[in-house]
C-alpha positions as CSV (number, residue, x, y, z in Angstrom):
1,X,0.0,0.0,0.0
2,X,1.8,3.4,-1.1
3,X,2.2,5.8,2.1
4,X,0.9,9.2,0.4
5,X,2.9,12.4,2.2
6,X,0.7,14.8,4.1
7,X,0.5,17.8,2.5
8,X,2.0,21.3,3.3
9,X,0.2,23.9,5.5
10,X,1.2,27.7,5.4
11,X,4.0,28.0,8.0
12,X,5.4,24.8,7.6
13,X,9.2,24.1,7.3
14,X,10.5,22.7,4.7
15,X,14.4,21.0,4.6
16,X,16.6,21.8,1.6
17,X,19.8,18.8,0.8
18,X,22.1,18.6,-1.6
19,X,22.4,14.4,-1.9
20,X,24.3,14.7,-5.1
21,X,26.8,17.3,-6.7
22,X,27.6,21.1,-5.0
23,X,24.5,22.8,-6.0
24,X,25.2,26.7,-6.9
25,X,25.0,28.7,-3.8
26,X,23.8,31.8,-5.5
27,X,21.0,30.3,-6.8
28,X,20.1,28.3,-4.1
29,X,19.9,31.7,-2.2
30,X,17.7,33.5,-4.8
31,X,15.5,30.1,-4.8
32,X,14.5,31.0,-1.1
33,X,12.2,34.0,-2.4
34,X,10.0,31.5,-4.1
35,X,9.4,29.1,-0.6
36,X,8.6,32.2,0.9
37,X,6.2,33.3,-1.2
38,X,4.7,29.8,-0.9
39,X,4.7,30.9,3.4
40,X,7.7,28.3,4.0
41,X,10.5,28.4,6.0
42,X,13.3,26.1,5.4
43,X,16.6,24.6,7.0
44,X,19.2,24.0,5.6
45,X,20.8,20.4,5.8
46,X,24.3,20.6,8.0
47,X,26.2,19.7,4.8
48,X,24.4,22.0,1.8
49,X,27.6,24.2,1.3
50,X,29.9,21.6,1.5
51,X,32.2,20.5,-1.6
52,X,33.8,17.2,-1.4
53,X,35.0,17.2,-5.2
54,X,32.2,16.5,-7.3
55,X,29.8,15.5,-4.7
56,X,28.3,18.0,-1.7
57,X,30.1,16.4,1.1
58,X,31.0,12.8,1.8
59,X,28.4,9.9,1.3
60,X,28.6,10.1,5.2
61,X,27.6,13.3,5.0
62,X,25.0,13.5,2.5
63,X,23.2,10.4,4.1
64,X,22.9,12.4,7.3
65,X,21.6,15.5,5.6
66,X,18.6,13.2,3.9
67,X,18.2,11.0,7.3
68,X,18.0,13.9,9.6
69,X,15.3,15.4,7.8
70,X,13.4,12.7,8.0
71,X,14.0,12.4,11.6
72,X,13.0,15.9,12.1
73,X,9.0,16.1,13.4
74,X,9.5,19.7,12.9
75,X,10.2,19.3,8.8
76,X,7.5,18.4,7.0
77,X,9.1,18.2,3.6
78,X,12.3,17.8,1.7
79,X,13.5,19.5,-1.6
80,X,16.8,18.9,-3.2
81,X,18.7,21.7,-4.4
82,X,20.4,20.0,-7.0
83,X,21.2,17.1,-9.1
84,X,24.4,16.2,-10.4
85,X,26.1,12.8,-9.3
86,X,26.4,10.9,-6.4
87,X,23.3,10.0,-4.7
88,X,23.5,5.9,-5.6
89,X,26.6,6.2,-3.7
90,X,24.8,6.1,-0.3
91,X,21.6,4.4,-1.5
92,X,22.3,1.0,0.1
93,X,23.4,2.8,3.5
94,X,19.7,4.5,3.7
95,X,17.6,3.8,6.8
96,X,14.4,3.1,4.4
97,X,12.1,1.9,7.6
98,X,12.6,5.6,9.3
99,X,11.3,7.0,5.7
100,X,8.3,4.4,6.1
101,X,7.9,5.5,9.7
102,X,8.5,9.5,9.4
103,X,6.6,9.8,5.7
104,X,7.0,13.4,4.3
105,X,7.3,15.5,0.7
106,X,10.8,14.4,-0.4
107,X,11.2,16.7,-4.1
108,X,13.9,16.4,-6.7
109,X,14.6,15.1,-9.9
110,X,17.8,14.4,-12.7
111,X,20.1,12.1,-10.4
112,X,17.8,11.8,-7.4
113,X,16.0,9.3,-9.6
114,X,18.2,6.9,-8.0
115,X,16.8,7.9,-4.6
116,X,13.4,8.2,-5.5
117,X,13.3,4.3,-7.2
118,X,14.9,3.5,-3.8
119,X,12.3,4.9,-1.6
120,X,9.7,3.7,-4.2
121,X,10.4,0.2,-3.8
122,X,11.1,-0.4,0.0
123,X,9.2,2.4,1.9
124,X,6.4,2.9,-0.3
125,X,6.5,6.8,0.2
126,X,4.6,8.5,-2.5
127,X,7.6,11.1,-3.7
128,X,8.3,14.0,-6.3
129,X,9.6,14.3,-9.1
130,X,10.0,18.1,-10.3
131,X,12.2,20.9,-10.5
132,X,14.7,21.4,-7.7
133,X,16.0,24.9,-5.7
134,X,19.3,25.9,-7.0
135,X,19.1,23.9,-10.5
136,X,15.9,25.1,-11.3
137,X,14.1,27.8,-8.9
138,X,16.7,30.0,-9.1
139,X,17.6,30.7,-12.3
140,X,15.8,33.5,-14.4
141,X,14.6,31.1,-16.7
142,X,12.1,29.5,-14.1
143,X,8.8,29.0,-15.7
144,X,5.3,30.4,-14.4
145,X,3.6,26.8,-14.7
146,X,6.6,25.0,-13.0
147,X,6.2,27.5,-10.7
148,X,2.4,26.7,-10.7
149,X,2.9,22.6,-9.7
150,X,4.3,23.0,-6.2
151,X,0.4,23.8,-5.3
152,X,0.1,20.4,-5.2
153,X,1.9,20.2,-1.9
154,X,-0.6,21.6,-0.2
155,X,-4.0,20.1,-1.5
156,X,-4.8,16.9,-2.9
157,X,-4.7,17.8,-6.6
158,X,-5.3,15.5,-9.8
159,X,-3.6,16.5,-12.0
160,X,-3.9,16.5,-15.9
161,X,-1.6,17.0,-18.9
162,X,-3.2,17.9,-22.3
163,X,-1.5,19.8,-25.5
164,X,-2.6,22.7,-24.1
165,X,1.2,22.4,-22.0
166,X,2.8,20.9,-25.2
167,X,2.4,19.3,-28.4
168,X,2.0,15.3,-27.9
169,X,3.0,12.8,-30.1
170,X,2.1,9.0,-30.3
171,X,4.3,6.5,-30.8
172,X,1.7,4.0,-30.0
173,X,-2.0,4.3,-29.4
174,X,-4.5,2.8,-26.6
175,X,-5.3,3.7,-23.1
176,X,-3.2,2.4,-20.1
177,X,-3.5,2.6,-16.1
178,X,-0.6,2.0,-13.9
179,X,1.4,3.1,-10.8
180,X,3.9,5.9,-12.4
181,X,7.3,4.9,-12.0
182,X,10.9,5.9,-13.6
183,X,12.6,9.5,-14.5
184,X,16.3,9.9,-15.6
185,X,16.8,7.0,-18.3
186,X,20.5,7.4,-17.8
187,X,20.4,6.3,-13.7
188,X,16.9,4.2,-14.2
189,X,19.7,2.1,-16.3
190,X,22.7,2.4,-13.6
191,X,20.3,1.0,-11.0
192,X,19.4,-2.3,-13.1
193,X,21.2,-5.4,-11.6
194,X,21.0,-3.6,-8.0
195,X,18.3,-4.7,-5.7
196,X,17.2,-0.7,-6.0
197,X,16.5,-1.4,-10.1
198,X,13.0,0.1,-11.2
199,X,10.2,-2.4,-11.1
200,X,8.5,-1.9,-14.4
201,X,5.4,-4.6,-14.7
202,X,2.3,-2.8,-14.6
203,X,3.3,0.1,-14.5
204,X,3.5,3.6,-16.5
205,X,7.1,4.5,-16.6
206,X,8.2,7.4,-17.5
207,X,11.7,8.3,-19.7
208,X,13.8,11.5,-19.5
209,X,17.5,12.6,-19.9
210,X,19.7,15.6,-20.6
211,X,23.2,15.7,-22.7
212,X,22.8,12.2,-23.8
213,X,23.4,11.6,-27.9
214,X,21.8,9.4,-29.7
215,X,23.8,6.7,-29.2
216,X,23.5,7.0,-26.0
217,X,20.2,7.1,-25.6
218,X,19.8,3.5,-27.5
219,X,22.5,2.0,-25.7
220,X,20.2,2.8,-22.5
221,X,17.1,1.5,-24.3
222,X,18.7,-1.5,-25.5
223,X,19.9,-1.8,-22.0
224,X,16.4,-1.7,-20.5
225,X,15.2,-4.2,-23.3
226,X,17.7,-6.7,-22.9
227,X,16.8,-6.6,-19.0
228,X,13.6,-7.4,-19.7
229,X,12.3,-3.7,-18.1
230,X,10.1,-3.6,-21.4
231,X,9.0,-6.4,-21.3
232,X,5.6,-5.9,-19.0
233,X,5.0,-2.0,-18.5
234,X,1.5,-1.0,-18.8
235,X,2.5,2.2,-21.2
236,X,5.6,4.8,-21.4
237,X,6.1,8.6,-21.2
238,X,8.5,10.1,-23.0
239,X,9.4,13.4,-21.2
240,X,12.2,15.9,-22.5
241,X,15.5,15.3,-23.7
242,X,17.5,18.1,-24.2
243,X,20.8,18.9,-25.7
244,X,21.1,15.7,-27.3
245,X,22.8,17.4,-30.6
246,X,25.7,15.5,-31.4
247,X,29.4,16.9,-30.3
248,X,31.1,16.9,-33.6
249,X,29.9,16.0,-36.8
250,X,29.2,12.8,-37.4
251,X,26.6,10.1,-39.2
252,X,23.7,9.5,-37.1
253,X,20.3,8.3,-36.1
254,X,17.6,10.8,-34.5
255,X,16.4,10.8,-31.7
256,X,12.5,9.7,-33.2
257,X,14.0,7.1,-34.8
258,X,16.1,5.8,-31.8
259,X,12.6,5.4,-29.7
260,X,10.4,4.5,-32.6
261,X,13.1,1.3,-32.9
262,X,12.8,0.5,-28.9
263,X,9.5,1.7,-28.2
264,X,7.1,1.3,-31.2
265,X,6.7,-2.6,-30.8
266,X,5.9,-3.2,-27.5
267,X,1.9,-3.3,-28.0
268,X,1.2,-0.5,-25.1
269,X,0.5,2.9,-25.6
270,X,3.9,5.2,-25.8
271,X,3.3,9.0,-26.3
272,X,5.7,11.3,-26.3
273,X,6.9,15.4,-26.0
274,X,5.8,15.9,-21.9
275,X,7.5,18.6,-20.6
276,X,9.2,16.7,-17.6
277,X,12.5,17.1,-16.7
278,X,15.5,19.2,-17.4
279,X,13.6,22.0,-19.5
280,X,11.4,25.0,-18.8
281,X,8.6,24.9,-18.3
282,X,8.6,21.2,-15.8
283,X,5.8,19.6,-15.2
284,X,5.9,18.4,-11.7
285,X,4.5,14.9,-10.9
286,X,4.5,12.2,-7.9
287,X,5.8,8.8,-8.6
288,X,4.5,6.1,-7.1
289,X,0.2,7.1,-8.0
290,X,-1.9,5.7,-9.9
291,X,-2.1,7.1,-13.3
292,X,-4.1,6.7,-17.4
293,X,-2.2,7.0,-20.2
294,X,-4.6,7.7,-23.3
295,X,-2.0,7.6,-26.3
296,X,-5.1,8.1,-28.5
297,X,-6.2,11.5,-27.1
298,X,-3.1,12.5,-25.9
299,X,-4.0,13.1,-22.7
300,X,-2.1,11.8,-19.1
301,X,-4.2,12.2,-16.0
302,X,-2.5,11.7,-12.6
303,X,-3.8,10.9,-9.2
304,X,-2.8,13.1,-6.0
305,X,0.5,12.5,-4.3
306,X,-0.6,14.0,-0.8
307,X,-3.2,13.8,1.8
């Protein structure tokens, strides 16, 4: 049974970690505007300005950022300030009973999709996947409707992508309804062969990546076919990928024709062009609800991730 967060009140606190890479401390400072203007406060995780290399502090440290805030009865929600790499690196260490036992918002997208298949499978915490504080919030380029989705933190909200957000296209037609699982192609593929690999049967799962070529993108297809994770989901998403442009000038496939080759012959509905994930606007939506897929009419209708 999936533990659905309780949603945000006015006032609340919410608890801002960096489990990956250093997020940019300027931008994670002009993000704090926008929680206030949803009447947050936040705290900062012990570790947020910390640089170890390429990751925000040791493993040691990031794990105790992410399991303190848990801990803490006086947060009532976690967003991530950034992405990068690093967050598999602590995965197995994760206390994922105090996450079943302290259930709260946990936000973030890119390479937290390690953590949120993690929680997915062995707390059964509802999570988020949308845009993240110093990454996203921060920049100028922050969107109005990205903006928009964090209302769903605070009521129970269905919500409902149409073309009216973006132009859709099907790859294949029909209507599916599954539990919404997946986000970054790139570490739903690094986690396959661990015990914290995505489990795909029944279920809607949903595809995005950023700087990945063409190649590279149906090397992690083929990876997820050849694994079987193809196999038996209900239908597939296929959110944004961005600068896939190859580096120098080469022969190559498209991007269409890479997922029309994986994705085209599975006999479930596949429709593609969401605006989720590293783009503007993002489209934010919990992982772990039940959701319909209607390739035919284009439309994706998700079920609330709080009480």
């Amino acid at each position: 049974m999936k533990i659905r967060p309780q949603r945000l009140q006015q006032g609340d606190t919410i608890g801002i970690i960096a489990p990956s890479s250093p997020p940019n401390q300027e931008n994670l400072q002009k993000s704090l505007a926008f929680l206030e203007e949803l009447g947050l406060k936040w705290q900062f995780g012990k570790h947020v300005k910390t640089a170890h290399g390429y990751l925000a502090g040791t493993d040691e440290e990031r794990l105790e950022d992410l399991e303190d805030m848990f801990a803490n009865p006086n947060v009532k929600g976690i967003i991530c300030a950034g992405g990068g790499y690093g967050s598999a690196r602590f995965t197995d260490k994760i206390d994922l009973q105090l996450m079943n036992e302290n259930p709260k918002i946990f936000w973030g997208f890119s390479d937290i999709t390690f953590l949120h298949t993690a929680i997915g499978r062995y707390s059964n915490l509802v999570t988020f996947h949308g845009p993240m504080l110093a990454s996203c919030v921060g920049k100028d380029s922050f969107h109005e409707l990205s903006a928009k989705m964090f209302q769903q933190l605070f009521q129970p909200m269905e919500l409902h992508y149409t073309e009216d957000i973006s132009p859709l296209e099907t790859i294949t037609g029909g209507v599916a309804q599954g539990e919404l699982v997946g986000g970054n192609l790139s570490l739903l593929a690094s986690g396959i062969g661990t015990r914290f690999e995505v489990d795909t049967k029944g279920k809607i799962l949903l595809l995005e990546d950023v700087g990945e070529e063409a190649y590279r993108v149906d090397g992690l297809l083929n990876q997820l076919r050849l694994t079987g994770k193809l196999n038996d989901v209900a239908g597939i998403i296929v959110g944004d990928f961005s600068k896939t442009e190859p580096k120098r000038k080469k022969e190559t496939l498209s991007l269409d024709e890479v997922f029309d080759h994986y994705l085209s012959d599975l006999g479930v509905p596949v429709l593609k062009g969401f605006k989720i994930g590293h783009c503007q606007p993002h489209f934010a939506i919990p992982l772990g609800v039940s959701a319909k897929l209607d390739a035919d009419n284009k439309t994706l209708t998700i079920l609330p991730g709080v009480e």
